[in-house]
TIMI-2910 file (N, C-alpha, C, CB; in pm, 1 decimal, decimal comma, always signed):
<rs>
+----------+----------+----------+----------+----------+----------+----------+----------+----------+----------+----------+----------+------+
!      n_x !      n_y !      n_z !     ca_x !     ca_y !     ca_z !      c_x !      c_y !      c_z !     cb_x !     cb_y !     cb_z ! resn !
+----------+----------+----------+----------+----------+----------+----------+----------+----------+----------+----------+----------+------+
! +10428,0 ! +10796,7 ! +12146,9 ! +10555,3 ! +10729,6 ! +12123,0 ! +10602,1 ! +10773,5 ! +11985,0 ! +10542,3 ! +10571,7 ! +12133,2 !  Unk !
! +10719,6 ! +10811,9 ! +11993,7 ! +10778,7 ! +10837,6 ! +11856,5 ! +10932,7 ! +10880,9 ! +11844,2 ! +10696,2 ! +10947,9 ! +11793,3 !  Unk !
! +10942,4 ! +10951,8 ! +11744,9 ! +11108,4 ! +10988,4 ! +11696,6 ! +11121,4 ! +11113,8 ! +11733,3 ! +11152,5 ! +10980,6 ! +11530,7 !  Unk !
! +11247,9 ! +11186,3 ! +11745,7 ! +11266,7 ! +11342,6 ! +11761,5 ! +11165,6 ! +11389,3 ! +11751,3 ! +11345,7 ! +11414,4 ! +11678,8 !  Unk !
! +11063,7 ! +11381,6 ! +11663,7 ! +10948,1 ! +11521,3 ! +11663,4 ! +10870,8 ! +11513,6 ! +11755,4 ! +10849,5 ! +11542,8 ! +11545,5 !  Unk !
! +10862,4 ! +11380,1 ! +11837,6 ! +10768,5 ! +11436,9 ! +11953,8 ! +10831,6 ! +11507,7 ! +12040,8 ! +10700,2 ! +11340,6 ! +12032,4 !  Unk !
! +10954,2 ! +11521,0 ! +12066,4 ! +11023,5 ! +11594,4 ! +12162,6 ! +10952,5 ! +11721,2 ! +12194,8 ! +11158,4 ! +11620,3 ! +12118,2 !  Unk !
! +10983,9 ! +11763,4 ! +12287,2 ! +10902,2 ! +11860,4 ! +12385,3 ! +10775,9 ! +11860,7 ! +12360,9 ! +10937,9 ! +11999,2 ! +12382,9 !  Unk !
! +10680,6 ! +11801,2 ! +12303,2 ! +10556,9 ! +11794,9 ! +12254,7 ! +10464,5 ! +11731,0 ! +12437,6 ! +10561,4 ! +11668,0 ! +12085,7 !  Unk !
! +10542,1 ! +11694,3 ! +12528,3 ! +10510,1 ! +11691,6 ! +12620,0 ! +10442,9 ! +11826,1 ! +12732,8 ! +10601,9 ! +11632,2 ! +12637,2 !  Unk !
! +10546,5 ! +11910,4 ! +12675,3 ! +10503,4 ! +12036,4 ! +12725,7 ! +10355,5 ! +12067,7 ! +12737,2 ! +10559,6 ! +12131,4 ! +12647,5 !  Unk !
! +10255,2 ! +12049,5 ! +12613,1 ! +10159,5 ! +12064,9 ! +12515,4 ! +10096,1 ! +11972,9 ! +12535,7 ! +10189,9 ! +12075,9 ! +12391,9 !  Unk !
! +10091,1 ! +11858,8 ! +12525,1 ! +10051,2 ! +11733,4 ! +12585,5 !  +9985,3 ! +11704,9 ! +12696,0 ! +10134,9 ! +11675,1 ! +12601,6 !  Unk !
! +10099,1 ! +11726,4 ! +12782,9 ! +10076,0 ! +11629,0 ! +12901,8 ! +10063,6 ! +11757,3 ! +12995,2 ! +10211,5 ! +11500,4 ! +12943,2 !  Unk !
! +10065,6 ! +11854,3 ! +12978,0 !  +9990,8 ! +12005,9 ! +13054,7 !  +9998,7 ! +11920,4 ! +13209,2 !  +9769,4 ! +12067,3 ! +12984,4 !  Unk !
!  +9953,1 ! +11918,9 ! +13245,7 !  +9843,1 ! +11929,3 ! +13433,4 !  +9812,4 ! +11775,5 ! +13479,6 !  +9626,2 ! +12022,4 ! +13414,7 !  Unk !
!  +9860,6 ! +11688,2 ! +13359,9 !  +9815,9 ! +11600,1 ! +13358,8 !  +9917,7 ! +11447,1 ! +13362,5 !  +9738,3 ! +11632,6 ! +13264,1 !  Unk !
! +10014,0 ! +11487,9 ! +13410,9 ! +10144,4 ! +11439,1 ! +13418,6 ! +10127,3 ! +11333,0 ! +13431,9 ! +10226,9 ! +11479,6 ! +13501,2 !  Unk !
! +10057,7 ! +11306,5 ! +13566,2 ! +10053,2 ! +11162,3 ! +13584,5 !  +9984,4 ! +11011,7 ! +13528,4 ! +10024,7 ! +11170,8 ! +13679,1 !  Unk !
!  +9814,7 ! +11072,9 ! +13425,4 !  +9824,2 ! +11022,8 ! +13379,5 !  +9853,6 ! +10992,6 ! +13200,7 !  +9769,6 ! +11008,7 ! +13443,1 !  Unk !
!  +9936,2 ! +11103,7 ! +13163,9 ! +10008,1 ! +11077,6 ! +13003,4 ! +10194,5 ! +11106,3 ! +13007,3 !  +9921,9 ! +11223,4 ! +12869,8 !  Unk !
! +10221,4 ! +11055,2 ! +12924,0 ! +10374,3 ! +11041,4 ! +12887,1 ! +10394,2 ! +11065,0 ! +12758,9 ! +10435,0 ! +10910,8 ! +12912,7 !  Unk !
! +10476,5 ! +11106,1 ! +12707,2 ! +10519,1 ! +11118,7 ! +12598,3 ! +10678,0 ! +11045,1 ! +12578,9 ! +10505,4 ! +11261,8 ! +12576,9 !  Unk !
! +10676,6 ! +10940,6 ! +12493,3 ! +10844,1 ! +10890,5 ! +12450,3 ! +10900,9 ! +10915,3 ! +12336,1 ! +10868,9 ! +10751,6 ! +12446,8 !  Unk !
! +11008,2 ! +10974,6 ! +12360,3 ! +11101,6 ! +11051,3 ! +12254,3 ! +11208,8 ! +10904,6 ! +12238,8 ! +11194,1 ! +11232,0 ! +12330,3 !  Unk !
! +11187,0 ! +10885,3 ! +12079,5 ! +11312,5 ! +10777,5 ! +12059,6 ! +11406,7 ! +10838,8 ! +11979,5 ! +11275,4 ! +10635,6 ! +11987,6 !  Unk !
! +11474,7 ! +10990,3 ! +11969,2 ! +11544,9 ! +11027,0 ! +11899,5 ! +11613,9 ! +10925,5 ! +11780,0 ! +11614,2 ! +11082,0 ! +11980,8 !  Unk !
! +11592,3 ! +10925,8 ! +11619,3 ! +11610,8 ! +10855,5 ! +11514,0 ! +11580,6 ! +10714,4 ! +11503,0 ! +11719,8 ! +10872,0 ! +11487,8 !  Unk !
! +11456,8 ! +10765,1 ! +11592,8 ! +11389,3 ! +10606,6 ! +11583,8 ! +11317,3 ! +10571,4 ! +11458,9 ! +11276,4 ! +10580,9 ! +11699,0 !  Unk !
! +11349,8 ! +10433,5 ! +11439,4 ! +11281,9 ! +10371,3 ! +11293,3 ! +11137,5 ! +10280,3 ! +11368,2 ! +11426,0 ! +10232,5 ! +11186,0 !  Unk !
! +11074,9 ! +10246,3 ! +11284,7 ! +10924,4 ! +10164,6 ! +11322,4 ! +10968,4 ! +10009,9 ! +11400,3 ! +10818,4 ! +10123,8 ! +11145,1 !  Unk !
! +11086,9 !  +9969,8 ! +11337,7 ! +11133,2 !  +9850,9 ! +11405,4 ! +11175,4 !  +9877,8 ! +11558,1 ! +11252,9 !  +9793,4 ! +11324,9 !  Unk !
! +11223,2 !  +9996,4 ! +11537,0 ! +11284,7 ! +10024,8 ! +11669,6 ! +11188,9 ! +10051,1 ! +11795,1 ! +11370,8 ! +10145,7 ! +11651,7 !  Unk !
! +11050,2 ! +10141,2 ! +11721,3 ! +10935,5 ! +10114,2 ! +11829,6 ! +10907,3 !  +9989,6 ! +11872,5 ! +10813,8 ! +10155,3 ! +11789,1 !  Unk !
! +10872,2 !  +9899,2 ! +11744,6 ! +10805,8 !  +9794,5 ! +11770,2 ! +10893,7 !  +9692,0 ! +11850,4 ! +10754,3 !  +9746,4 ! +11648,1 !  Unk !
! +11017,5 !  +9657,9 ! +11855,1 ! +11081,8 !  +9691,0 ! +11923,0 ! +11052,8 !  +9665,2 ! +12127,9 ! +11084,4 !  +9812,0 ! +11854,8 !  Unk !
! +11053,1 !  +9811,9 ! +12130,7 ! +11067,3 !  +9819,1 ! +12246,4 ! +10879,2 !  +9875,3 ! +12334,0 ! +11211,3 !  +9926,9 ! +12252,3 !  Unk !
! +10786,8 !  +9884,8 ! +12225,0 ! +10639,9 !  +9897,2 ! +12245,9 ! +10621,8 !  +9830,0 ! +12367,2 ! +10549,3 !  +9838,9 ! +12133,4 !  Unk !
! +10587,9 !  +9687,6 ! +12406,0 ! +10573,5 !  +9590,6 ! +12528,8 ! +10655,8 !  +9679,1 ! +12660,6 ! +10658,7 !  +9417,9 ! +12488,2 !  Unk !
! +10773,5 !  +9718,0 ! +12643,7 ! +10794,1 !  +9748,3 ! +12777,2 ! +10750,2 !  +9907,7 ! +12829,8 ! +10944,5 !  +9719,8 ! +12797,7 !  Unk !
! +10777,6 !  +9961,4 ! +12666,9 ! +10693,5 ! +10145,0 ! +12703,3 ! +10585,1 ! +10132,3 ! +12729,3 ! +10673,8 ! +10266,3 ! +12587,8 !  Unk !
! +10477,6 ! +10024,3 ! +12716,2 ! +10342,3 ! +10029,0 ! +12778,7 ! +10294,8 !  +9913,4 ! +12918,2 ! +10245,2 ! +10001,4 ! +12646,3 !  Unk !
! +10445,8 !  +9899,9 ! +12947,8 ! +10442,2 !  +9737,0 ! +13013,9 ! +10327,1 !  +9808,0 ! +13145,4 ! +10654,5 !  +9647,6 ! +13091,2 !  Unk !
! +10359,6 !  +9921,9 ! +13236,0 ! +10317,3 !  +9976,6 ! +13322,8 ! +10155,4 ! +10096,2 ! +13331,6 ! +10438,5 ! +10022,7 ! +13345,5 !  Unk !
! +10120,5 ! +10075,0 ! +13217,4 ! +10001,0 ! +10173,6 ! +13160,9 !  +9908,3 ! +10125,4 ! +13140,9 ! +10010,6 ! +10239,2 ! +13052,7 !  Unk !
!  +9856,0 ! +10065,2 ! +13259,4 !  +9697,7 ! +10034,4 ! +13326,9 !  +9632,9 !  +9914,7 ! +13159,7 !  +9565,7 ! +10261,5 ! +13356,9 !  Unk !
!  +9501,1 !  +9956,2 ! +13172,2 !  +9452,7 !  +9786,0 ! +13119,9 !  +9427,6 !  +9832,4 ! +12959,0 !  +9265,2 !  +9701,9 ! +13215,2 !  Unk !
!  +9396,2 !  +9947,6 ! +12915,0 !  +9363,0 !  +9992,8 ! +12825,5 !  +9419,3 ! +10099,1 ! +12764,2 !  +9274,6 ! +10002,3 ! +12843,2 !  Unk !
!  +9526,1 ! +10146,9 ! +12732,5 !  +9592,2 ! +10293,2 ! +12762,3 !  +9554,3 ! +10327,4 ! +12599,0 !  +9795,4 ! +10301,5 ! +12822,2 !  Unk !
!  +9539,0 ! +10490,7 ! +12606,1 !  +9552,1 ! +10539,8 ! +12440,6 !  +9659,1 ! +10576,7 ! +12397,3 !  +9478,5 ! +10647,7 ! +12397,8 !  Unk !
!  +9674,0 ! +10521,1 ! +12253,2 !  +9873,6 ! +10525,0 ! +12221,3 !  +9860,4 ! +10596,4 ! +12126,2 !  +9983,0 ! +10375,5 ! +12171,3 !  Unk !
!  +9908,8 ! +10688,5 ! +12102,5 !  +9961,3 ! +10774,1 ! +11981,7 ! +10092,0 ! +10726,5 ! +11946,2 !  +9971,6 ! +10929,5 ! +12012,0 !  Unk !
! +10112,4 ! +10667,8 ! +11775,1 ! +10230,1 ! +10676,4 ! +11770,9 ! +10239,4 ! +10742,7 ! +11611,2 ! +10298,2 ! +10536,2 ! +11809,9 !  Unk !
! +10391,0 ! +10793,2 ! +11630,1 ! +10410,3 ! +10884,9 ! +11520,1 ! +10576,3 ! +10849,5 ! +11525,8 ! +10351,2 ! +11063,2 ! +11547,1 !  Unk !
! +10559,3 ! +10776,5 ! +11386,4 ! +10672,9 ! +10674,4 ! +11348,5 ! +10711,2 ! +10671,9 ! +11191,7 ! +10623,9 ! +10522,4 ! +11390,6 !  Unk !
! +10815,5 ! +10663,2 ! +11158,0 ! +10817,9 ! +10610,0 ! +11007,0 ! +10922,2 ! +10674,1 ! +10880,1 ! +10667,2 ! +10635,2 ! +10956,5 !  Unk !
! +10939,8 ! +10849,8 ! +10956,0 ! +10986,5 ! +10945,1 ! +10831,3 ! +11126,7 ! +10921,8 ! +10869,2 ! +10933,0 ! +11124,1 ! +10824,1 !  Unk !
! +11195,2 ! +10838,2 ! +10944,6 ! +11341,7 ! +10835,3 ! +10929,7 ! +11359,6 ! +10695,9 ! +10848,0 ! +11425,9 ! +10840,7 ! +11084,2 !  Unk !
! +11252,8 ! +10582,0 ! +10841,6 ! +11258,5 ! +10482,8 ! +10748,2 ! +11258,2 ! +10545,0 ! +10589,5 ! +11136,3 ! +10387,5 ! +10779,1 !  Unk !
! +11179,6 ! +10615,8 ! +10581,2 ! +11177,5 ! +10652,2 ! +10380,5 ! +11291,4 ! +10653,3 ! +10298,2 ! +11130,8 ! +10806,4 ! +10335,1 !  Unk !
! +11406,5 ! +10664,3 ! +10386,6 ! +11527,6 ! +10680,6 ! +10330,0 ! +11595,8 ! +10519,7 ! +10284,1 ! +11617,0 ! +10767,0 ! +10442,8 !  Unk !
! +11545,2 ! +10495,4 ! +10364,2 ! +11599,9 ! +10372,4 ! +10437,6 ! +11566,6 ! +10221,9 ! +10362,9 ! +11531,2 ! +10374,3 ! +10591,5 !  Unk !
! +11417,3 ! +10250,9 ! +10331,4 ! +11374,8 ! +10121,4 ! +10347,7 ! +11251,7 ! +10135,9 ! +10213,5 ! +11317,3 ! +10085,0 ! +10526,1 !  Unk !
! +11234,3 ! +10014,5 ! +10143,5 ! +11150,5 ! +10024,1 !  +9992,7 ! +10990,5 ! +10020,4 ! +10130,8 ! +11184,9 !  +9823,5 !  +9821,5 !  Unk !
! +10905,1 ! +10065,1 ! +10015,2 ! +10756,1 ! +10046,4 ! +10110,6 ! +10684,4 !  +9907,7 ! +10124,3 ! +10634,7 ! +10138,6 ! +10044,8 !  Unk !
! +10730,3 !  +9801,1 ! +10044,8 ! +10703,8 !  +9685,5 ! +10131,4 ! +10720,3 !  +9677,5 ! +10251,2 ! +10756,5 !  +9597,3 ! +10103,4 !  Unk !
! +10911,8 !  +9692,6 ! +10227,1 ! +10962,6 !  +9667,1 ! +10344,4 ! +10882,4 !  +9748,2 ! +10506,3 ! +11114,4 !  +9711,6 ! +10311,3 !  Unk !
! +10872,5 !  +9840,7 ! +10497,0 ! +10794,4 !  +9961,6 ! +10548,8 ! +10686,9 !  +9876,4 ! +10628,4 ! +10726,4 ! +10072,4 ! +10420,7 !  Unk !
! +10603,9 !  +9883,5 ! +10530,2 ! +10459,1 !  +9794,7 ! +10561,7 ! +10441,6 !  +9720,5 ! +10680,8 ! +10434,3 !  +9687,0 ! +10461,6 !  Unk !
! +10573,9 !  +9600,6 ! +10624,1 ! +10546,9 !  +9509,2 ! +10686,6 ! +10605,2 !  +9518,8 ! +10849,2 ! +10590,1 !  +9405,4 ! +10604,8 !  Unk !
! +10686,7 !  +9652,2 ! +10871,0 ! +10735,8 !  +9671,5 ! +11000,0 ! +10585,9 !  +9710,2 ! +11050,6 ! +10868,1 !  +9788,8 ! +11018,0 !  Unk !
! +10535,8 !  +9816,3 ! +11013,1 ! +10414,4 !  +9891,5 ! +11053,3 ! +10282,2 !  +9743,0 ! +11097,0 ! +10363,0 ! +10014,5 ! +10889,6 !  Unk !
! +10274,9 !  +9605,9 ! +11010,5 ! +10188,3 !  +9527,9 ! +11054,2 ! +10233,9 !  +9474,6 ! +11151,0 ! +10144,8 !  +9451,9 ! +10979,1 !  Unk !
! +10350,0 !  +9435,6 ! +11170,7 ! +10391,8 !  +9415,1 ! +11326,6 ! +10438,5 !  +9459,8 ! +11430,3 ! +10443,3 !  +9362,1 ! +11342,6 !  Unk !
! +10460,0 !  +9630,2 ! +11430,4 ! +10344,8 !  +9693,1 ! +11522,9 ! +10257,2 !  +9735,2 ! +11578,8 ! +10328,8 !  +9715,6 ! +11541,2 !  Unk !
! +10149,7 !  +9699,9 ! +11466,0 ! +10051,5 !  +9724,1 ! +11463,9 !  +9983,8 !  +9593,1 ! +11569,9 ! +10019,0 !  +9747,4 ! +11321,0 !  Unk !
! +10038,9 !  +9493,8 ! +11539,3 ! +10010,2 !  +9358,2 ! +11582,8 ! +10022,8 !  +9328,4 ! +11751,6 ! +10113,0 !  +9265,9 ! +11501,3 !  Unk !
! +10177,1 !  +9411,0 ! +11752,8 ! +10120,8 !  +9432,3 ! +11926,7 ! +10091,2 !  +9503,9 ! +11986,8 ! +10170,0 !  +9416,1 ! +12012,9 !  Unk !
! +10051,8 !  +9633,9 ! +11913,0 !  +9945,8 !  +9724,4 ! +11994,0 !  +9857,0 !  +9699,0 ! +11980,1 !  +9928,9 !  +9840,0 ! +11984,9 !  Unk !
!  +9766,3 !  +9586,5 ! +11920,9 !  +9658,1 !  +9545,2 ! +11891,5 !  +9616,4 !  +9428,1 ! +12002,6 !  +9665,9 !  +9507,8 ! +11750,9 !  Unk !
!  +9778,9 !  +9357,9 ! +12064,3 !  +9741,8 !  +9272,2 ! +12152,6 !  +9758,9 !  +9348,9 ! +12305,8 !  +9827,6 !  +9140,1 ! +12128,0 !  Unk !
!  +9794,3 !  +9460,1 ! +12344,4 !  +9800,4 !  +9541,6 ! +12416,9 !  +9684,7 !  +9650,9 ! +12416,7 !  +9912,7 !  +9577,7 ! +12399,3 !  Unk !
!  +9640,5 !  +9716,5 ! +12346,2 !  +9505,1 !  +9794,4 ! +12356,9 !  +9434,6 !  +9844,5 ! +12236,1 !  +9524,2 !  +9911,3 ! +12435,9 !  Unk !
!  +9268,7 !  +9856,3 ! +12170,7 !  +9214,0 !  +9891,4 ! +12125,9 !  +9264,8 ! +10050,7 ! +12050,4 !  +9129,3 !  +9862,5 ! +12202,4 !  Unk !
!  +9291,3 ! +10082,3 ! +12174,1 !  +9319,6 ! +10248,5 ! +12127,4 !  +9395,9 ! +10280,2 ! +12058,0 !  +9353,0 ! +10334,9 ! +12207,1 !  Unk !
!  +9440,6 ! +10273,8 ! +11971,4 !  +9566,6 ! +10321,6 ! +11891,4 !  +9513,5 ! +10415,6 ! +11785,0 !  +9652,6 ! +10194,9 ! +11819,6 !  Unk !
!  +9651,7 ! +10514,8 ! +11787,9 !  +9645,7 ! +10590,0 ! +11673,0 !  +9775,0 ! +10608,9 ! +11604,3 !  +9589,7 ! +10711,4 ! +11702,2 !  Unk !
!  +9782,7 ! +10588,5 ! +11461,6 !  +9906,1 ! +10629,7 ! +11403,8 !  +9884,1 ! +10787,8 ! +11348,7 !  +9947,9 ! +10520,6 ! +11281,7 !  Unk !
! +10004,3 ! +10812,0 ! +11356,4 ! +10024,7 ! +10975,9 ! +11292,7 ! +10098,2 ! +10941,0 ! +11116,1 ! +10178,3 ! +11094,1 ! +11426,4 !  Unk !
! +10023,1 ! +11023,8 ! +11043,6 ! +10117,9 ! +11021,9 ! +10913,6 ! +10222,5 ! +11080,5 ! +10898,7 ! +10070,8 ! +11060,2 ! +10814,3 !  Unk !
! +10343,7 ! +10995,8 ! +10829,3 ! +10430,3 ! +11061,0 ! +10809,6 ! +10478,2 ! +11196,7 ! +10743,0 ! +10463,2 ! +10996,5 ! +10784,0 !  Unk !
! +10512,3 ! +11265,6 ! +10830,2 ! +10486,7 ! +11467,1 ! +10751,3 ! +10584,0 ! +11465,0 ! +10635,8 ! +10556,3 ! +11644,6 ! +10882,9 !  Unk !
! +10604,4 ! +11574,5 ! +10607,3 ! +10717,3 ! +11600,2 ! +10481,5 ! +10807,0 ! +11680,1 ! +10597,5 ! +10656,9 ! +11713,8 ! +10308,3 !  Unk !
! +10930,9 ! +11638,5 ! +10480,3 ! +11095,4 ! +11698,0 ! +10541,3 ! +11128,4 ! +11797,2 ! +10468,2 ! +11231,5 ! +11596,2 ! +10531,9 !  Unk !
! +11164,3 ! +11900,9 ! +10507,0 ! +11194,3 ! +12060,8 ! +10406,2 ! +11293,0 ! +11969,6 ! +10361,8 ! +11253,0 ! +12251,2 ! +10481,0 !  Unk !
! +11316,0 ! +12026,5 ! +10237,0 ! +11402,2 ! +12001,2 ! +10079,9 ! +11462,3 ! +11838,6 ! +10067,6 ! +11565,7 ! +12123,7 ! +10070,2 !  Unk !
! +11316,0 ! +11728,1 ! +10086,6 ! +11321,4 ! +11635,1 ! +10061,2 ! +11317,7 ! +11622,8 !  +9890,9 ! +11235,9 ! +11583,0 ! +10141,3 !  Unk !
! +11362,7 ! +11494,0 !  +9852,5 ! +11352,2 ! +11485,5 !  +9713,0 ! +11206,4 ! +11413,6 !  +9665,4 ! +11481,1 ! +11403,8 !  +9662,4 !  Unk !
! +11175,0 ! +11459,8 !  +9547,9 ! +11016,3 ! +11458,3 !  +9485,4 ! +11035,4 ! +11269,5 !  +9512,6 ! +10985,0 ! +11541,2 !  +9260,3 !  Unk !
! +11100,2 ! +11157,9 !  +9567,4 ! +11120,3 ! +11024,0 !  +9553,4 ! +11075,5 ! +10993,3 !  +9690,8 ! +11265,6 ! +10976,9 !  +9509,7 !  Unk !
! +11120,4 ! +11089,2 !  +9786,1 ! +11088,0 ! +11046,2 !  +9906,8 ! +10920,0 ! +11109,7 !  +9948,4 ! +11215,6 ! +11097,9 ! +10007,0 !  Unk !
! +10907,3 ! +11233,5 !  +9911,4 ! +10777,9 ! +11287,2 !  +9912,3 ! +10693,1 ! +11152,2 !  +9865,9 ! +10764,0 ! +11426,0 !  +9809,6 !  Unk !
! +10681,8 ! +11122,4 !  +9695,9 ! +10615,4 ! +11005,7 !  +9655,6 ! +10607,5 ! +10902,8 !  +9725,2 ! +10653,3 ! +10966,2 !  +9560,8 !  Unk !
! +10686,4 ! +10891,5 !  +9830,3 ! +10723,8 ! +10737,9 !  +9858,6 ! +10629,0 ! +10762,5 !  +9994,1 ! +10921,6 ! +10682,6 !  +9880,9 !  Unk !
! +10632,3 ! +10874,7 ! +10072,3 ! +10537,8 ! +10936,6 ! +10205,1 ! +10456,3 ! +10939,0 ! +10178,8 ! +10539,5 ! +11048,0 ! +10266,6 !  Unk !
! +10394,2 ! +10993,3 ! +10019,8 ! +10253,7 ! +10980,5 ! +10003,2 ! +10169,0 ! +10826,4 !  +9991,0 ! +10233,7 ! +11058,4 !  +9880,5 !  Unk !
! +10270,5 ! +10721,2 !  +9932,1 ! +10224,4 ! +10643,0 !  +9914,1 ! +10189,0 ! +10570,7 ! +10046,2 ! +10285,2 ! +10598,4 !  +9829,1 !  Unk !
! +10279,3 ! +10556,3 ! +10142,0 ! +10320,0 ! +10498,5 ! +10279,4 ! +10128,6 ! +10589,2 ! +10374,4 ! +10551,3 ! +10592,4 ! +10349,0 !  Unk !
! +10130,9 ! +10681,3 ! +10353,1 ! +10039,8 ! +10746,8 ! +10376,9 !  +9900,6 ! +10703,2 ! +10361,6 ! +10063,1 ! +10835,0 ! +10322,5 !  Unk !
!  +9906,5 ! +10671,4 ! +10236,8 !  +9721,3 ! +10642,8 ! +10169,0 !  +9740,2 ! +10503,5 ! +10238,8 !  +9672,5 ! +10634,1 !  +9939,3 !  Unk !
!  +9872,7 ! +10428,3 ! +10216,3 !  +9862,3 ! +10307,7 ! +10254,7 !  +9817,2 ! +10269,0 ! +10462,3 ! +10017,9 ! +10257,6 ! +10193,5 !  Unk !
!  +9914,1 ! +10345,2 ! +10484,2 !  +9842,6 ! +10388,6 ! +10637,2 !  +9705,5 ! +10401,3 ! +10658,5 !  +9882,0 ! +10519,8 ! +10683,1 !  Unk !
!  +9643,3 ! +10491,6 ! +10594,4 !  +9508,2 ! +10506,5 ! +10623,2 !  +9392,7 ! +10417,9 ! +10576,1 !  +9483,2 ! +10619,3 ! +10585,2 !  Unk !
!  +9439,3 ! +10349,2 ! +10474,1 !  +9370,7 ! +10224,0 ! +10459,0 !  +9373,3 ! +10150,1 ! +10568,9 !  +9417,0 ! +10149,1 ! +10359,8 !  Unk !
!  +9500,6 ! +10058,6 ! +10616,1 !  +9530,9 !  +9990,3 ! +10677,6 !  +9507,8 !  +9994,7 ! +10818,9 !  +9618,6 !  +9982,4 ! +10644,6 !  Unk !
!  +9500,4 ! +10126,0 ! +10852,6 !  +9449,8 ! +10160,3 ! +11003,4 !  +9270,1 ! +10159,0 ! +11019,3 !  +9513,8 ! +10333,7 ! +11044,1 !  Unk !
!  +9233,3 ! +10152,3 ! +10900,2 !  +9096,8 ! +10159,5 ! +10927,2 !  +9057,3 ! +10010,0 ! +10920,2 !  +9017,6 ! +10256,1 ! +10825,8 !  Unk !
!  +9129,8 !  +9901,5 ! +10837,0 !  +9096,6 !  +9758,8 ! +10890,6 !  +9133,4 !  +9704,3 ! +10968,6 !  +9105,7 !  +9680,8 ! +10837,8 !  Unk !
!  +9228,0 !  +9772,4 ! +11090,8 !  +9278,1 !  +9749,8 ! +11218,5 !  +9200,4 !  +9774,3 ! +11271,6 !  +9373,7 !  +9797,1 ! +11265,4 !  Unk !
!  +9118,8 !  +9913,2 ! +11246,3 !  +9037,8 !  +9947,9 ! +11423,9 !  +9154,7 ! +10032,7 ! +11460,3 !  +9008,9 !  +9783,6 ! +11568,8 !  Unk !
!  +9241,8 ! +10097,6 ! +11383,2 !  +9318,2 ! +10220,6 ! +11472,8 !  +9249,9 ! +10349,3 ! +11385,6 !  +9528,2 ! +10217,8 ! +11464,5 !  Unk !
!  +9287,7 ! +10510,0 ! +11479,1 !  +9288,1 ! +10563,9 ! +11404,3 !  +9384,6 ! +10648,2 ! +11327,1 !  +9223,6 ! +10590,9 ! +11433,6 !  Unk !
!  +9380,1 ! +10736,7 ! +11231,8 !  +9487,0 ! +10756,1 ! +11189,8 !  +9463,9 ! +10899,7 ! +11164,0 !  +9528,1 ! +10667,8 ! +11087,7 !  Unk !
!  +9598,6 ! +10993,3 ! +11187,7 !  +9622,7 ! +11088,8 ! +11215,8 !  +9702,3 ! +11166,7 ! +11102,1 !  +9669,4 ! +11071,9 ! +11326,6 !  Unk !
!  +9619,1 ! +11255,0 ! +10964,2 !  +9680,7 ! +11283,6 ! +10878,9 !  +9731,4 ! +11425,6 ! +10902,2 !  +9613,9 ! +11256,6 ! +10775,4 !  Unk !
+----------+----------+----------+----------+----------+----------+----------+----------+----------+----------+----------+----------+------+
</rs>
């Protein structure tokens, strides 16, 4: 589950195996916007499903890293009441971002990987 960059990443993905993986493209999706709509993208995906999500780099602009955070703990919160498996992806860098937003990814970053490891998710740097 994620924003534009997973796009066609299905190709690669979900190979041979169509039926059981998906890939969701939320073109300029923000973390609220997953969290959001999470419950019904997994409403149909058996008892335990593994979630990749890769979320967050259209918020940096957007939003101070509290604010951030605290979207990320409450999605975190219902993929936690929906399945074990989770993984977050870190947020990448944007060609000719400014040294404010880089800082601000790195921070969002370390903070991710802390935070996913006292969840029980894993995290994907």
């Amino acid at each position: 589950i994620g924003d534009s960059i997973v796009r066609g990443s299905d190709r690669r993905f979900c190979g041979r195996s169509r039926e059981t993986r998906m890939v969701v493209c939320l073109p300029g999706a923000r973390v609220s916007d997953v969290s959001e709509r999470v419950q019904k993208i997994l409403k149909r995906e058996g008892e335990e499903p593994d979630v990749v999500v890769h979320i967050g780099t259209n918020d940096i602009v957007r939003k101070r890293d509290e604010v951030l955070k605290e979207e990320f703990r409450e999605l975190g919160g219902k993929l936690r009441r929906r399945t074990k498996r989770v993984t977050i992806s870190g947020l990448l860098p944007v060609p000719r971002d400014s040294e404010s937003r880089n800082e601000m990814r790195w921070r969002i970053n370390a903070w991710l990987r802390d935070w996913c490891s006292g969840q029980g998710f894993k995290f994907l740097d």
